[in-house]
N, C-alpha and C positions, 0 to 999 in steps of 0.2 A: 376604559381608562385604567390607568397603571395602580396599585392599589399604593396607598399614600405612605410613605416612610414612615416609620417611629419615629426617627429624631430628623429636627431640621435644623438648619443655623438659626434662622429667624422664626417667628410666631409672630404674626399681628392680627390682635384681639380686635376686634371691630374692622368693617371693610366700607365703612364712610370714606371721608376727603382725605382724614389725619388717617386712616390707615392703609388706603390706597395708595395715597401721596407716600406713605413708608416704605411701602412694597417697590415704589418708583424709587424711591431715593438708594435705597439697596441693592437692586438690581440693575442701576444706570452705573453706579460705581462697581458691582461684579457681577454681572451677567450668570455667572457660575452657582451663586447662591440659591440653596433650598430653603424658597421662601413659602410658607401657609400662610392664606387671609383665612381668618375663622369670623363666621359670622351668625349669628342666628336665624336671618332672613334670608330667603331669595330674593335675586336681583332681576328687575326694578323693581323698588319696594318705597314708599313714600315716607318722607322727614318730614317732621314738623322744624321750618324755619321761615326764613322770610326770603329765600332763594336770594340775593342780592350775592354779585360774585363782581369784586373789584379789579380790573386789569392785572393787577398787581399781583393777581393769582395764576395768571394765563404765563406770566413772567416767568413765575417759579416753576411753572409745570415747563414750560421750555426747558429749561435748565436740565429736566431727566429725560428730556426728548419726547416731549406729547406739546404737539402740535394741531391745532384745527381743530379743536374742541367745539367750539361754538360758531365755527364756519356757518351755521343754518340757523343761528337768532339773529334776530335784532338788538345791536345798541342801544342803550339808553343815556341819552346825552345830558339832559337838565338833571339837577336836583333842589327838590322845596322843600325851604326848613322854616318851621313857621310856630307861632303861638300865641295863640287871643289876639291876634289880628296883626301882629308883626309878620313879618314875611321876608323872606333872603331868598332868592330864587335865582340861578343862574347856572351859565353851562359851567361843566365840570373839565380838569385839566386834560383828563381823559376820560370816555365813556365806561359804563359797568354795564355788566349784564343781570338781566333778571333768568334765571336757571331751575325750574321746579328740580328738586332733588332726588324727584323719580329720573328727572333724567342725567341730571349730573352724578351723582353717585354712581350709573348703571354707566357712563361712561368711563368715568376714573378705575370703575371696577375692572373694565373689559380692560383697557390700557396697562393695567399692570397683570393681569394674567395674560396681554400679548407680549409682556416684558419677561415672563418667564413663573410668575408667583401661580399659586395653585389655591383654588377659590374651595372653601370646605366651609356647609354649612355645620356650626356644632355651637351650640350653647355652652357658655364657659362657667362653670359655677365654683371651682376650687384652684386657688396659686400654692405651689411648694415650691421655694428654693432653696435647693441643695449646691452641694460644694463645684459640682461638676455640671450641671444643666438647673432649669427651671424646669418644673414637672406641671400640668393643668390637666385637671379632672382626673389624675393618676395614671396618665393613660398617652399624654401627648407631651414627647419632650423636644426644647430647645437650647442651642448654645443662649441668646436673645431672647428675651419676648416684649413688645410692644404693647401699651396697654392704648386703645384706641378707642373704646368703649362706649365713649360718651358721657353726658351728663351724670349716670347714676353706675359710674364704672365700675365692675365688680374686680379690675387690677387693681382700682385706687383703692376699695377698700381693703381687699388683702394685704395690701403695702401699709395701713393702718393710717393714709393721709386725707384728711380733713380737707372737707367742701369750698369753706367760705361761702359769701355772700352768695345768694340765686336770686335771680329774677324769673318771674312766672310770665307766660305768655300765651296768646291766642291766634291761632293762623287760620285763615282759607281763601279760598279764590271765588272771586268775582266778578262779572263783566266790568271793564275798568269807567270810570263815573268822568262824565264828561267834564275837563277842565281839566283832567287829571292822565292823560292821555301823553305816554314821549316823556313821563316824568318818575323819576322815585319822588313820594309824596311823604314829608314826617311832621306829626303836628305832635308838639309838644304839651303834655298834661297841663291840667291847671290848677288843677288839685292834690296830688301824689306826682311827687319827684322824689327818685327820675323816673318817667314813664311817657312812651308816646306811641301813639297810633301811624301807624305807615298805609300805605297805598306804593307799590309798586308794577306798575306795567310790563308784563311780561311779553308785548308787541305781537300777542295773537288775542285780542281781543279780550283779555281776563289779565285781571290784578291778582297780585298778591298782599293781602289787606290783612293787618292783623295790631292789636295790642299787648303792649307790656310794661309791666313796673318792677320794683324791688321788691323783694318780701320784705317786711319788717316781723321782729317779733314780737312787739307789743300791740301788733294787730292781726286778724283773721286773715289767712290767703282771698284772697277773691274770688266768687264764684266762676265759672266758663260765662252764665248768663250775666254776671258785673262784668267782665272782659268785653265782652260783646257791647251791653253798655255804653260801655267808656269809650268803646270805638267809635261806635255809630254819633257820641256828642262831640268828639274832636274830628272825624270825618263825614259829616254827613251824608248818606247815603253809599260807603260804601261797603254795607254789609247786603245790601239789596239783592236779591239772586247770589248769593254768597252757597257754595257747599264746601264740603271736605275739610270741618272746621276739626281742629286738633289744637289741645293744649301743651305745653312744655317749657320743664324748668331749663334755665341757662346760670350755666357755673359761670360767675363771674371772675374775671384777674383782681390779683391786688398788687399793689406796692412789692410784696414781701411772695419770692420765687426761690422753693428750697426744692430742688429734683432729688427724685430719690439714685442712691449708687447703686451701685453692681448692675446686673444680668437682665432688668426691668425699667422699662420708661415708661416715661408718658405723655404722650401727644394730642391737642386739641381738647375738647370738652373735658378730655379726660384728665386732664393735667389745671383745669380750670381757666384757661384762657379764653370766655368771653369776653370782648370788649366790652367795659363796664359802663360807657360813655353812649355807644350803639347798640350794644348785644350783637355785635358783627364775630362771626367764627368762624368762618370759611379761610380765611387766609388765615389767619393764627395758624388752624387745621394742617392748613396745606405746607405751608412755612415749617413749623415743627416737625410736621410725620416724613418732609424731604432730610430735615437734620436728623431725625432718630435712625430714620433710615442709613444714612451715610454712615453717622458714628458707629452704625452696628456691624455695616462692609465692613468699617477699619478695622477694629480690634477684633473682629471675626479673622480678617487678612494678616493680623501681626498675632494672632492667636491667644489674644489677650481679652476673652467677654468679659469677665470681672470689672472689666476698664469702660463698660459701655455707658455707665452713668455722668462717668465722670467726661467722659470725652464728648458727649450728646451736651453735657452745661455747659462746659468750652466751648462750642458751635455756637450755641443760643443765647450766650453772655451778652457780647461787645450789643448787638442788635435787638437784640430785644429787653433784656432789662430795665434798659430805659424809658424804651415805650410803656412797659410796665406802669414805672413809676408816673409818667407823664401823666395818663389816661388816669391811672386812679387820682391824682390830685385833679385833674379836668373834672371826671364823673364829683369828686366832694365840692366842687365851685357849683359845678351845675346843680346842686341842689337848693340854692340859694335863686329865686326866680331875677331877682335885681341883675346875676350875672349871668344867667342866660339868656335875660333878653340883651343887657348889651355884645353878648355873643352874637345875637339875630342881627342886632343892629351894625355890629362893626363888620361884619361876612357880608351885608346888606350896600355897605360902603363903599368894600376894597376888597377885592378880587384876590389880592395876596389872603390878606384875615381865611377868605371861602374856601380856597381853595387848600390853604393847611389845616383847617376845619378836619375836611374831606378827609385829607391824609392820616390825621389823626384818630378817624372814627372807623376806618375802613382799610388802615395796612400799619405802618409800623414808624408813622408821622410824630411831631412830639410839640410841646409849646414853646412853637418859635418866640423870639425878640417878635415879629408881625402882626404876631395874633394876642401876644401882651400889647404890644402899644396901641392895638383897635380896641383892646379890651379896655382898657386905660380912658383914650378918648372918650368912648363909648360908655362910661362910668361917670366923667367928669360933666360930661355934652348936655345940660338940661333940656327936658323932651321937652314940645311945645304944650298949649295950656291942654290939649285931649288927650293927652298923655301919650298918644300913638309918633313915632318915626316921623321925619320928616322925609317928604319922599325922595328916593333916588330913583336914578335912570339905571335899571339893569339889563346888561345886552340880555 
């Protein structure tokens, strides 16, 4: 192998979704760029998430020419959303996949160094930006650099930007618990919101099971053994034959999206794009690291890096923003149990309500007039004397 350049146009810090996804985005728009994925790990190497990968991501990744990603899994059609005995269960507008991230990452990886980017393991521990490049670890220069890092980014903190809110969580796999089979499974806490326990079928036999809440700071984190806990009482039995249990923080979004300018972005975890309503990052991930990517061909192409900041928030403005704001007012309703359950109850209803539910929790959906006025009904509708829904027929 050729021994690696000093200077390259792009750098992206982490070689997850958000920085594979950047390496695609960069090199579908100029083929010509010298592109580094820098990572600390070799590939496959396992994430802590809850693998769920919404259609909506398969989309994006068309878009810089990766095709046939998940030719060899299985669909997952239903989705149950449920809590203290409410239940909304029904097919979804389109299928998601369930994806361990040993093997999605190892693919997105290979796909952009078949695109042309250059995989280098290196631990990144120091950012300097200078007038004419960004410099990391004194040693490796770029016109660009992407910070993809993840949760606990060492871009973002060199750029000096603040976390926000985390939620903690608990993952592993387990042979999937009968009833729960063909399904992503999410039961909703009933004690701590927002927080819910998942079961999701990965169509070989094992789930992906796991719990999560908000940190608060007027209380203690939770131990891995409360995680577990909390699982096993909102899903019964699905921690049974469970291994490969790993814990991890999730940077949640907020309302309030300030990108930094010049020479450095930041994409996915790193930029703190959890969905704060699901903990869903995969498509933020992939969405973002395709814009960072692009913005950085262009004014790489018009010879203008300085301009990558500002041209990467231009991209990301009209379409995401809003989702932004959307989803953090949805995650503050949901904290209120009165309006999450008639959340259950109007998705439970009306197949419109469910289905922008969905969109909302898992791509870049927002609170339609449909899912106000189920909310509405759903608010106004007094429940019978057991307090529980009255039933509906769901396909």
């Amino acid at each position: 192998m050729a021994p690696a350049p000093a200077h390259w146009d792009l750098v992206v810090v982490g070689a997850g979704p958000a920085g594979a996804a950047t390496a695609l985005g960069a090199l579908h728009a100029d083929p010509g760029l010298r592109v580094a994925l820098l990572d600390r790990a070799d590939f496959p190497r396992d994430k802590a998430c809850g693998d769920g990968v919404a259609p909506h991501v398969l989309d994006l990744l068309a878009g810089v020419g990766v095709t046939g990603l998940f030719d060899d899994r299985v669909p997952v059609g239903r989705l149950r959303l449920g809590r203290g005995g409410l239940v909304a269960e029904r097919r979804m507008a389109r299928p998601a996949w369930v994806v361990p991230r040993l093997v999605l990452d190892a693919r997105l990886v290979d796909a952009a160094v078949a695109a042309g980017a250059r995989l280098l393991r290196h631990r990144v521990r120091d950012l300097r930006q200078r007038t004419d490049a960004v410099v990391l670890d004194g040693e490796i220069r770029a016109a660009v650099v992407v910070g993809a890092d993840g949760a606990h980014s060492v871009v973002r903190r060199a750029l000096g930007r603040p976390r926000g809110p985390v939620a903690l969580a608990v993952r592993g796999y387990a042979p999937v618990a009968p009833g729960r089979r063909g399904t992503q499974v999410i039961e909703f806490g009933t004690r701590h919101q927002p927080s819910y326990a998942w079961s999701f079928d990965r169509g070989d036999g094992l789930a992906n099971v796991g719990y999560g809440e908000l940190l608060h700071g007027n209380r203690p984190a939770p131990t891995r053994a409360g995680l577990l806990e909390r699982l096993e009482a909102l899903l019964p039995g699905a921690t049974e034959g469970g291994r490969h249990w790993i814990g991890h923080h999730l940077p949640l979004s907020t309302a309030r999206r300030c990108l930094p300018a010049g020479r450095v972005l930041l994409a996915g975890d790193a930029a703190c794009l959890v969905n704060p309503l699901t903990g869903e990052g995969i498509h933020h991930a992939v969405a973002t690291g395709i814009a960072a990517g692009r913005a950085a061909a262009a004014v790489l192409r018009d010879g203008r890096p300085e301009q990558a900041g500002k041209r990467y928030a231009r991209a990301t403005r009209r379409d995401l923003l809003p989702h932004l704001r959307h989803t953090a007012l949805a995650a503050r309703l949901a904290r209120s149990t009165r309006v999450l359950d008639a959340g259950l109850r109007a998705s439970a209803a009306d197949q419109r309500v469910f289905d922008d539910f969905v969109e909302l929790g898992l791509a870049r959906g927002r609170l339609t007039p449909a899912v106000a006025l189920g909310l509405g009904r759903a608010l106004l509708t007094p429940l019978p004397p057991t307090g529980r829904p009255r039933e509906s027929a769901w396909p």
